[in-house]
Short mmCIF file of the C-alpha atoms (twelve columns), coordinates in Angstrom:
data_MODEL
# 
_entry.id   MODEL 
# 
loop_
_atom_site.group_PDB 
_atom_site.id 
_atom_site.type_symbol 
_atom_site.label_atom_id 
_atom_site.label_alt_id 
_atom_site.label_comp_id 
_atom_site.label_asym_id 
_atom_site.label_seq_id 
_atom_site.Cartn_x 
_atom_site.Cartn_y 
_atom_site.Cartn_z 
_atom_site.pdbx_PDB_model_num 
ATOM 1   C CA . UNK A 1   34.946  -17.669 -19.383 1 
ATOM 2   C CA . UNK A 2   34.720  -17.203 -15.609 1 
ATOM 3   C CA . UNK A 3   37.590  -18.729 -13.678 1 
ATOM 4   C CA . UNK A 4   36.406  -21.535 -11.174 1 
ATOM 5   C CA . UNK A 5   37.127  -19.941 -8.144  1 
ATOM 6   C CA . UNK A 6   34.851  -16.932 -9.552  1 
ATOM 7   C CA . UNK A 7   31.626  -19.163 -10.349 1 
ATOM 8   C CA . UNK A 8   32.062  -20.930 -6.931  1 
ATOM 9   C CA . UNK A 9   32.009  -17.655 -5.369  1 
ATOM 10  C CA . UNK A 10  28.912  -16.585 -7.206  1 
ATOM 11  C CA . UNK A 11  26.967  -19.709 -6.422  1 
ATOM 12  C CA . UNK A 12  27.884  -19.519 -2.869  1 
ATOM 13  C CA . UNK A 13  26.714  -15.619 -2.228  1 
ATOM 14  C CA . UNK A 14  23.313  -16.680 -4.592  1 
ATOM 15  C CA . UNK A 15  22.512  -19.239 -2.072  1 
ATOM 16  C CA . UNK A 16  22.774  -17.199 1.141   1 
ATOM 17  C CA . UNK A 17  20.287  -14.825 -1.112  1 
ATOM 18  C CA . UNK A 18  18.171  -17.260 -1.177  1 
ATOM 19  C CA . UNK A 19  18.144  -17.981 2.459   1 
ATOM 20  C CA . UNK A 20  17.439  -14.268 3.351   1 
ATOM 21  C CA . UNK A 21  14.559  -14.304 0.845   1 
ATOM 22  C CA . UNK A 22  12.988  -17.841 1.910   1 
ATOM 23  C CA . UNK A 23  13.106  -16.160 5.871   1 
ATOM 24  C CA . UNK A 24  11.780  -12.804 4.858   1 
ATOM 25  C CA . UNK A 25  8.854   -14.765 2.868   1 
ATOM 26  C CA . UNK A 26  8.602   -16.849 6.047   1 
ATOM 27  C CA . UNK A 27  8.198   -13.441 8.499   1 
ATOM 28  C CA . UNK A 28  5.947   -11.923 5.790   1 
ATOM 29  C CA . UNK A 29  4.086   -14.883 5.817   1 
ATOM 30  C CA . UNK A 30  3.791   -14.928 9.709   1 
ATOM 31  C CA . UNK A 31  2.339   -11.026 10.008  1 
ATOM 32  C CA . UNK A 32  0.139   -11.333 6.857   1 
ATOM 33  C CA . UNK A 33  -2.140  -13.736 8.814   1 
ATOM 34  C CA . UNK A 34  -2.507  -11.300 12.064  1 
ATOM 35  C CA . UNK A 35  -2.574  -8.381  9.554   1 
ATOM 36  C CA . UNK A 36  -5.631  -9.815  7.615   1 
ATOM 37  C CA . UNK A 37  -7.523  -11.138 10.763  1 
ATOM 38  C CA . UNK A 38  -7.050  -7.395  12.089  1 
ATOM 39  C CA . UNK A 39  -8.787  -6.123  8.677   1 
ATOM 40  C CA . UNK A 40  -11.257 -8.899  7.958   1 
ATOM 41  C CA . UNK A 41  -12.549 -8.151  11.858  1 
ATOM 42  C CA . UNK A 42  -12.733 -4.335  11.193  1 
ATOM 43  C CA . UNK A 43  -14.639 -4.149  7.453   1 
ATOM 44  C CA . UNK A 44  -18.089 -5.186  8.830   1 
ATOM 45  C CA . UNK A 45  -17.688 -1.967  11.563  1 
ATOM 46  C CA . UNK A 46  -16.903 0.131   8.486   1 
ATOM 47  C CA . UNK A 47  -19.465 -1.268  7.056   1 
ATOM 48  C CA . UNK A 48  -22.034 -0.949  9.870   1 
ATOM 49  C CA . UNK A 49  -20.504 2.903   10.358  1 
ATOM 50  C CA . UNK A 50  -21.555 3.478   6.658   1 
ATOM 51  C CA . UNK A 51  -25.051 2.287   7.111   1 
ATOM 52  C CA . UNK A 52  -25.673 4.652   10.113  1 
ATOM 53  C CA . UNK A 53  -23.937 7.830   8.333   1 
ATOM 54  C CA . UNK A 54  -26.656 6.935   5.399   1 
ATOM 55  C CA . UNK A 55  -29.649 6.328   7.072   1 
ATOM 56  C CA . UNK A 56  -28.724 9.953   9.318   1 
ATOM 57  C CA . UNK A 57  -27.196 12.025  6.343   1 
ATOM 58  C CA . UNK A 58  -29.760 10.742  3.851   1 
ATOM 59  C CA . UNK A 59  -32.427 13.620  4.421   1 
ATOM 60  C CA . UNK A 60  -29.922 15.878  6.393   1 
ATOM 61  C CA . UNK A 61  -29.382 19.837  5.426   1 
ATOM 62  C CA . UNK A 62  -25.852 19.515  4.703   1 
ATOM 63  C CA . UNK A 63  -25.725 23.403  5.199   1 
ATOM 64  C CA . UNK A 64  -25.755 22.524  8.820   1 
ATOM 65  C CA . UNK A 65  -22.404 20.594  8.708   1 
ATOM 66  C CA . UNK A 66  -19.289 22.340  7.956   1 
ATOM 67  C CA . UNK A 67  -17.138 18.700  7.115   1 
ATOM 68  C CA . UNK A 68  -20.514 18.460  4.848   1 
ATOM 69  C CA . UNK A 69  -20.357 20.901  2.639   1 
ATOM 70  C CA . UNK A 70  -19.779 21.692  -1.343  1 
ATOM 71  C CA . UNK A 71  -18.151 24.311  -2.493  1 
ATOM 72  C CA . UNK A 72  -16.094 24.472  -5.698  1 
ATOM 73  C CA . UNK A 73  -13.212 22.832  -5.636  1 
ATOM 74  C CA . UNK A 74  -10.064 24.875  -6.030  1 
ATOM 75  C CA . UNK A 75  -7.556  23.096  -3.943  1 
ATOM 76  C CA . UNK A 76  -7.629  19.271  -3.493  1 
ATOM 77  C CA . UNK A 77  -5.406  17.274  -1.108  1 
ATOM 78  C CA . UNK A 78  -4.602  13.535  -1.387  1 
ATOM 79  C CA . UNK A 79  -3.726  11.782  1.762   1 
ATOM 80  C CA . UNK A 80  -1.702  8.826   0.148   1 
ATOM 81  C CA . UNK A 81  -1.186  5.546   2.119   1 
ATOM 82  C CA . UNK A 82  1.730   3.375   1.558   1 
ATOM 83  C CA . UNK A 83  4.336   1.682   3.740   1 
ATOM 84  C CA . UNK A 84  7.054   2.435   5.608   1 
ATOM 85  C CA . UNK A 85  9.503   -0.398  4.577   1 
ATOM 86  C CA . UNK A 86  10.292  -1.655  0.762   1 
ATOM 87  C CA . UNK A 87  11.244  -5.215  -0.665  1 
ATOM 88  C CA . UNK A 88  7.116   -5.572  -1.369  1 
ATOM 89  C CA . UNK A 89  7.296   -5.534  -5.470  1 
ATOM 90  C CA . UNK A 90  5.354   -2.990  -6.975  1 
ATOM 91  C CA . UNK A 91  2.520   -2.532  -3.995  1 
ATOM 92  C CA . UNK A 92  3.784   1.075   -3.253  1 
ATOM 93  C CA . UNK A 93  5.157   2.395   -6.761  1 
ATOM 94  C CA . UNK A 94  1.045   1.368   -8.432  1 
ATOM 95  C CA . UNK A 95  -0.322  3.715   -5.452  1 
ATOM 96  C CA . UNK A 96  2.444   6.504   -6.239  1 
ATOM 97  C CA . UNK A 97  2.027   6.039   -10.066 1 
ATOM 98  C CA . UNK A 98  -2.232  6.757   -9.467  1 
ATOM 99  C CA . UNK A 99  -1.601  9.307   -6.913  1 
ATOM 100 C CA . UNK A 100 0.932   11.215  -10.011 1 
ATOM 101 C CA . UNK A 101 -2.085  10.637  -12.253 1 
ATOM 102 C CA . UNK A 102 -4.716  12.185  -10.299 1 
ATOM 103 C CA . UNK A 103 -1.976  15.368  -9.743  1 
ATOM 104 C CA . UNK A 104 -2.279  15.572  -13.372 1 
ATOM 105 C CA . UNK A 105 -5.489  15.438  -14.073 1 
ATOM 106 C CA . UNK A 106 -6.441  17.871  -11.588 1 
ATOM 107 C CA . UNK A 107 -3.606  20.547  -12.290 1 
ATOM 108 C CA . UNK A 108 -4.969  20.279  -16.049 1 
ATOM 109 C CA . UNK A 109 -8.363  21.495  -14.734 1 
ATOM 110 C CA . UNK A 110 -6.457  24.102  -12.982 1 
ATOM 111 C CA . UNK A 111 -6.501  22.802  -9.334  1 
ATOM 112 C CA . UNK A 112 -3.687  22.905  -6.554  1 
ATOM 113 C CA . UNK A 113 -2.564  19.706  -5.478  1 
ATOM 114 C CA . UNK A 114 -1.452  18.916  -1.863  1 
ATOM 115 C CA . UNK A 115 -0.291  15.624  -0.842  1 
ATOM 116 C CA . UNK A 116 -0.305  13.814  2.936   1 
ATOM 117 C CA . UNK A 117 2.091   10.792  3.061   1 
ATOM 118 C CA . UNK A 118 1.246   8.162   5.370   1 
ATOM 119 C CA . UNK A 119 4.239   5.914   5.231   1 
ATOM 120 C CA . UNK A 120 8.017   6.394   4.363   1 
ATOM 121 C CA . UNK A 121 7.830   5.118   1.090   1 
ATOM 122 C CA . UNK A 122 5.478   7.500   -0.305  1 
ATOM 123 C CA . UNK A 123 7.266   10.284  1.326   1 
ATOM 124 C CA . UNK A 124 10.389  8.919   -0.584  1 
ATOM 125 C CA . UNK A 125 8.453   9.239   -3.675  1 
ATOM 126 C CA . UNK A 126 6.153   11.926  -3.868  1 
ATOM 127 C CA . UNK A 127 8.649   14.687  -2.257  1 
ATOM 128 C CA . UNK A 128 10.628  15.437  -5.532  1 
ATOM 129 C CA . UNK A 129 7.115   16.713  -6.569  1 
ATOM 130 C CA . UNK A 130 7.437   19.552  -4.288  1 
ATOM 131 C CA . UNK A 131 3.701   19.214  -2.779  1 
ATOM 132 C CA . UNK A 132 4.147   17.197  0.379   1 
ATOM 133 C CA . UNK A 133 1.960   19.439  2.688   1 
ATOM 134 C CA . UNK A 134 2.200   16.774  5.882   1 
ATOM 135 C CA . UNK A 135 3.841   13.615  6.168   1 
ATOM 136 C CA . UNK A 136 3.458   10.289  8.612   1 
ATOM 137 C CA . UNK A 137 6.663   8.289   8.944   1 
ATOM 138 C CA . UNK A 138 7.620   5.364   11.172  1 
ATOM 139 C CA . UNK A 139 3.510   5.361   11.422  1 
ATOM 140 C CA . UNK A 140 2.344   1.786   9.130   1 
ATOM 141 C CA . UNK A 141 4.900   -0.668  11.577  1 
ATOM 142 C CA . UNK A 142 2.223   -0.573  14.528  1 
ATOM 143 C CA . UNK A 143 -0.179  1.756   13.884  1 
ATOM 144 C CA . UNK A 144 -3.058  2.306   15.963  1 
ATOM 145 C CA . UNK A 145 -5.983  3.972   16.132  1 
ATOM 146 C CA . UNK A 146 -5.174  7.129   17.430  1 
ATOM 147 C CA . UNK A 147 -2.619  7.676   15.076  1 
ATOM 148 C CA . UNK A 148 -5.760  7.580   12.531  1 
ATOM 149 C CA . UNK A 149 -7.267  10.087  14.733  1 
ATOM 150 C CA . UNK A 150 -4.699  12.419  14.978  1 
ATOM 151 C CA . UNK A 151 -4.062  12.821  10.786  1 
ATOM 152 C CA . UNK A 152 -7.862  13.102  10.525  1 
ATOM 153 C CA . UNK A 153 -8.022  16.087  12.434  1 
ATOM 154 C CA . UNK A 154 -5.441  17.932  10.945  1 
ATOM 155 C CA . UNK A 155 -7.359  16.977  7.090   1 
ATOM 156 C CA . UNK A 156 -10.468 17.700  8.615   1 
ATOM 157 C CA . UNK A 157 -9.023  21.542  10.511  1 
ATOM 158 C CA . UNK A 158 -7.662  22.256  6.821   1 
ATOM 159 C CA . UNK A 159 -10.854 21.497  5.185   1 
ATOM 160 C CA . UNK A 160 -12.955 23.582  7.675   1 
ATOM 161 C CA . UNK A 161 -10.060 26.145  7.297   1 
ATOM 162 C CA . UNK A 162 -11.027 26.611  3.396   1 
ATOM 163 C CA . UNK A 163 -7.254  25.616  2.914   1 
ATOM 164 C CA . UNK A 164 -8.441  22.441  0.931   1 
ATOM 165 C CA . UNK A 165 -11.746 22.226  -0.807  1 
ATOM 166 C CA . UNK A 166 -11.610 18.296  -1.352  1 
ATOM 167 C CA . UNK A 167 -9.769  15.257  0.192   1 
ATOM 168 C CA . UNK A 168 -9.197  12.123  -1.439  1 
ATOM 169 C CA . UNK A 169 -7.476  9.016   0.349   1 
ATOM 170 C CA . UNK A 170 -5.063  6.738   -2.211  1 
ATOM 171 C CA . UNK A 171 -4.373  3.371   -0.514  1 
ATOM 172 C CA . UNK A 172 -3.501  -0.299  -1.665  1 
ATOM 173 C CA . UNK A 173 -7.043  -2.401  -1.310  1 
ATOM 174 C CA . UNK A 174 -6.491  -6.055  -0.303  1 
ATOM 175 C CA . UNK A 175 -8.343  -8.526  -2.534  1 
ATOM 176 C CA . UNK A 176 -6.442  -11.264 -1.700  1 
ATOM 177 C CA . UNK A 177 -3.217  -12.508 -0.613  1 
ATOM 178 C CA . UNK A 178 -2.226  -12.263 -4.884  1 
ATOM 179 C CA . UNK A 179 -4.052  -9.108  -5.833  1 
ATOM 180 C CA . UNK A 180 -4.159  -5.903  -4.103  1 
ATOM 181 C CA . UNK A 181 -5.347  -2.484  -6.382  1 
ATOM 182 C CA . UNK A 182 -4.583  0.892   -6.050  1 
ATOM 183 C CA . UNK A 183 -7.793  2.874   -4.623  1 
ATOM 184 C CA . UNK A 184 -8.857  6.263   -4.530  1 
ATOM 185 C CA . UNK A 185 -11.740 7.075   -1.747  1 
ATOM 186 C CA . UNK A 186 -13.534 10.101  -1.311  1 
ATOM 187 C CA . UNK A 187 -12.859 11.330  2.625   1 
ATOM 188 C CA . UNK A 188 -14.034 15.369  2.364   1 
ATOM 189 C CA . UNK A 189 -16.671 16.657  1.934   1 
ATOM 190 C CA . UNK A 190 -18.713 13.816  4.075   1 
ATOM 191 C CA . UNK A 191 -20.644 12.521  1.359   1 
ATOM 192 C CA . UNK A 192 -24.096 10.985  1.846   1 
ATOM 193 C CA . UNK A 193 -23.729 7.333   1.800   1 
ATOM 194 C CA . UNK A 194 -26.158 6.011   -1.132  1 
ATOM 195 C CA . UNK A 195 -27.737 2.619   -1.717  1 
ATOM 196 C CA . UNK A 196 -26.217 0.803   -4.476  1 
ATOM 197 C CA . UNK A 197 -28.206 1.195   -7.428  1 
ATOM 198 C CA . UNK A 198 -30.130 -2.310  -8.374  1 
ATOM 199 C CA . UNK A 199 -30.689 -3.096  -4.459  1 
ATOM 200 C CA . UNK A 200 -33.298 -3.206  -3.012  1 
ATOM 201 C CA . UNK A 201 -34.007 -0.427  -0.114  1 
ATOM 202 C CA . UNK A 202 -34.718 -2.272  3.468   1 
ATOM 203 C CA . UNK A 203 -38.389 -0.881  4.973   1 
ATOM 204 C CA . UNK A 204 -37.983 1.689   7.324   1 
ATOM 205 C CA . UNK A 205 -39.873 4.160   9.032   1 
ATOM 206 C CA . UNK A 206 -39.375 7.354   10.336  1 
ATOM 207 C CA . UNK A 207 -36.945 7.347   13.171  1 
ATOM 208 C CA . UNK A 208 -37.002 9.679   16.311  1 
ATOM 209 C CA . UNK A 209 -33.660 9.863   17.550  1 
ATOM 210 C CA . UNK A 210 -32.928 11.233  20.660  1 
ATOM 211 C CA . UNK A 211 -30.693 13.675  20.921  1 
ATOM 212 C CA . UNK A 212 -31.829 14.867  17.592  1 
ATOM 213 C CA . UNK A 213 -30.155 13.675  14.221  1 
ATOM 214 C CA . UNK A 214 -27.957 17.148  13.775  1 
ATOM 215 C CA . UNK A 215 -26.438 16.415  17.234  1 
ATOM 216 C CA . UNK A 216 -26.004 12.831  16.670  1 
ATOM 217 C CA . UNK A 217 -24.222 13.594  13.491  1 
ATOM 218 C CA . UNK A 218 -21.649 16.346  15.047  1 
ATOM 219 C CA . UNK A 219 -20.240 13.585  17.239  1 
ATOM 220 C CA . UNK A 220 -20.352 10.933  14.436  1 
ATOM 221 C CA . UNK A 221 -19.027 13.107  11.460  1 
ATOM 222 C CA . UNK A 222 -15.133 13.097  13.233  1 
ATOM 223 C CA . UNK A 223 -15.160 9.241   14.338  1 
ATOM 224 C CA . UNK A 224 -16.348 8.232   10.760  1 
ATOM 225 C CA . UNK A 225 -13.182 9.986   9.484   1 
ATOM 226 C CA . UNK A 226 -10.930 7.986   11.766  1 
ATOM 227 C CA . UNK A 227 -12.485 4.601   10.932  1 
ATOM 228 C CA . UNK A 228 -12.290 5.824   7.037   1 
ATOM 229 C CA . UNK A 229 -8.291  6.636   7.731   1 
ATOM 230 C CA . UNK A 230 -8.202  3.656   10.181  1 
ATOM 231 C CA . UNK A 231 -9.475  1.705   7.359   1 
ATOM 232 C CA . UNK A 232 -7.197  2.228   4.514   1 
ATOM 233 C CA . UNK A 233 -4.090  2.158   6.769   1 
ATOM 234 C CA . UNK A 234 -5.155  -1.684  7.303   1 
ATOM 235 C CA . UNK A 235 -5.931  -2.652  4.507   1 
ATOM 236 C CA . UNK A 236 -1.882  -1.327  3.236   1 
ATOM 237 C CA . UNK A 237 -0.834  -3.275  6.155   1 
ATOM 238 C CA . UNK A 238 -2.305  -6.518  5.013   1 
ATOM 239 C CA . UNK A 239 -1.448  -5.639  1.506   1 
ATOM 240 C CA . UNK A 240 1.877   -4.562  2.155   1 
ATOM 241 C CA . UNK A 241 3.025   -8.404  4.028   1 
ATOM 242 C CA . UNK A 242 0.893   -10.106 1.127   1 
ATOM 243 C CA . UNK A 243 2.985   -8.150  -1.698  1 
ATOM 244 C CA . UNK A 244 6.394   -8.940  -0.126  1 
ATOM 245 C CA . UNK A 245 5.376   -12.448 0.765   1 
ATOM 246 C CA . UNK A 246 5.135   -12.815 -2.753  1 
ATOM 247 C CA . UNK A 247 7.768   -11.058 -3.997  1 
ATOM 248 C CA . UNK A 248 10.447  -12.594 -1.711  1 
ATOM 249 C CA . UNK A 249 8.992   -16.155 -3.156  1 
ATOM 250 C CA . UNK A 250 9.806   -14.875 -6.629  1 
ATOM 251 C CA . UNK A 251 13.595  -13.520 -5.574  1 
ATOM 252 C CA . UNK A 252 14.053  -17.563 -4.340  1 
ATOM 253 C CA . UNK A 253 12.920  -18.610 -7.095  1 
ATOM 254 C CA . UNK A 254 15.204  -16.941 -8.858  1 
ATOM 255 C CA . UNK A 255 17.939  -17.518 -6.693  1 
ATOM 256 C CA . UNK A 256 17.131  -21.176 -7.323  1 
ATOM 257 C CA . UNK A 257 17.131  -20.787 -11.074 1 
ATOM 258 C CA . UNK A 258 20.674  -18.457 -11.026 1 
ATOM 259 C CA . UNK A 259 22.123  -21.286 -9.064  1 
ATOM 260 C CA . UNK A 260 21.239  -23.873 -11.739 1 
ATOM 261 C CA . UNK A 261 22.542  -22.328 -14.313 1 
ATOM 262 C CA . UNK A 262 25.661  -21.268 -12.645 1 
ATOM 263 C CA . UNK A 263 25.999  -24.823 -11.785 1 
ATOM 264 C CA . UNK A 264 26.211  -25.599 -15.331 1 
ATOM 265 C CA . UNK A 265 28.754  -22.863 -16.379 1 
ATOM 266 C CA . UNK A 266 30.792  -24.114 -13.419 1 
ATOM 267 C CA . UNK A 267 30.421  -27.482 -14.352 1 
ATOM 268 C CA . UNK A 268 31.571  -26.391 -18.233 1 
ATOM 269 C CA . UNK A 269 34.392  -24.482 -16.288 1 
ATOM 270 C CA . UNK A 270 35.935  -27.344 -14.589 1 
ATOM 271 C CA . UNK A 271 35.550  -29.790 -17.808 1 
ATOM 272 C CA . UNK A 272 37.359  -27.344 -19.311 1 
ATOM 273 C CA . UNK A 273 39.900  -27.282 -17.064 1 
ATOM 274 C CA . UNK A 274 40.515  -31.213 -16.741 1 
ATOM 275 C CA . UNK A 275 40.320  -31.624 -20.697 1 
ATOM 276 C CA . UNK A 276 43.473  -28.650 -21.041 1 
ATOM 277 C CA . UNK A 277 44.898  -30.122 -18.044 1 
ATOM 278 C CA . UNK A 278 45.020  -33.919 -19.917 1 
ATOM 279 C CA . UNK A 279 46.011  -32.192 -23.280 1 
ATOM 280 C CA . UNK A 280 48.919  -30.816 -21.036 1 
ATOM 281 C CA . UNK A 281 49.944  -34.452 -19.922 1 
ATOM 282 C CA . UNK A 282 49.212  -35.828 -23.480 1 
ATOM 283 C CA . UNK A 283 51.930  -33.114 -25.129 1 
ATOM 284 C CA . UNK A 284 54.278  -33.877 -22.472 1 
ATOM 285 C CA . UNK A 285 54.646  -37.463 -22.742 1 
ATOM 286 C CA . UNK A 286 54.621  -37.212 -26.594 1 
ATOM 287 C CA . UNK A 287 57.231  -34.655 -26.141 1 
ATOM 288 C CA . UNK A 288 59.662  -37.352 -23.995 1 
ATOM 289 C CA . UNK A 289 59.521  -40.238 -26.411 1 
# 
């Protein structure tokens, strides 16, 4: 059995644990709420962004748009989104273990896989695999958007390149504050944007836009890509404070249930102790009569 001095010791470095986890849960706690505002205010323009790219690429010749067109796919590049910092449970290792799954479905068809790491953490991860193309570090702690901008561009130079015949973004979506899912959204070639099936179509007549719909499109094509990158790297932001809010309330919990039951042993420990030390006193007195 543990000496005294030993379980004290333990008890005493479980509590300051705690502390640190109870403060990071407290910070966590603090940024999720500016995090999700920042989100919940942006998915209606993403929303309203998708609605114009469908009612302008519904009837359009996608011939006429290089970021629009289908060609077979030999090459494939995931741009995967995860965070920069750990202590977050298993937010970042579900979108690493989906973005691993995806490489291995599409290397059994016989495609190349690329990867683009947006976020330390996936870099950490995903680099032993040898297919990193590009990576994003120090990006996810206060990200803006023309850091969205800038790794759009380079995905969408590759694709028009031929170096990549399909792009794929793999994020963390935030559901709520106790449930955020590992995502995989097509980003190249610009799809269409199609009505859900079941709903019903809103009337509409024929529009006459002015400049015309193929010039409208060239300048909307790039800045839907940044609000589709812009997107994702919000919603990991929310998801990543809501993950290690909840993590960090598990660790003191658990700090809080180690403590307990190191009470007990040390409680055992020192009962122990007293009952040799009265056996000692016992022996000796029956020893001097």
């Amino acid at each position: 059995m543990a000496t005294l001095k030993e379980v004290k010791t333990k008890i005493s470095g479980v509590k300051k644990t705690a502390q640190i986890t109870k403060a990071m849960n407290m910070v966590a706690a603090a940024k999720l709420r500016g995090a999700q505002e920042k989100m919940e205010a942006f998915r209606p323009y993403t929303a309203k962004f998708n609605d114009a790219m469908s009612n302008l690429s519904g009837g359009a010749n996608t011939n006429a748009f290089p970021l629009m067109e289908n060609r077979e796919v030999k090459a494939v590049e995931m741009v995967v989104v995860t965070s920069d910092r750990g202590l977050c449970g298993s937010f970042n290792a579900n979108i690493i273990k989906l973005a691993l799954k995806k490489m291995d479905e599409y290397e059994a068809e016989g495609k190349q896989v690329s990867f683009v790491c947006v976020g330390k953490k996936g870099l950490q991860l995903l680099k032993k695999t040898g297919k990193v193309r590009k990576s994003y570090t120090e990006t996810m702690a206060n990200f803006q958007m023309f850091n969205a901008r800038e790794i759009a561009t380079d995905l969408a130079e590759q694709f028009q390149g031929g170096t990549t015949d399909k792009v794929e973004i793999l994020f963390g979506e935030f559901l709520s504050v106790a449930r955020q899912i590992p995502t995989v959204v097509p980003f190249l070639p610009v799809q269409p944007v199609e009505a859900e099936e079941g709903s019903e179509k809103k009337s509409s007549g024929d529009y006459i836009y002015e400049p015309s719909s193929e010039e409208i499109m060239d300048v909307l094509q790039p800045l839907y890509l940044n609000v589709q990158i812009y997107h994702s790297m919000l919603e990991v932001g929310a998801g990543e404070h809501a993950a290690r809010m909840t993590a960090m309330d598990n660790a003191t919990n658990a700090c809080k249930d180690i403590v307990k039951n190191l009470t007990v042993v040390y409680n055992k420990a020192r009962q122990a102790a007293v009952t040799s030390e009265l056996m000692d006193i016992v022996g000796g007195a029956e020893a001097l009569k």
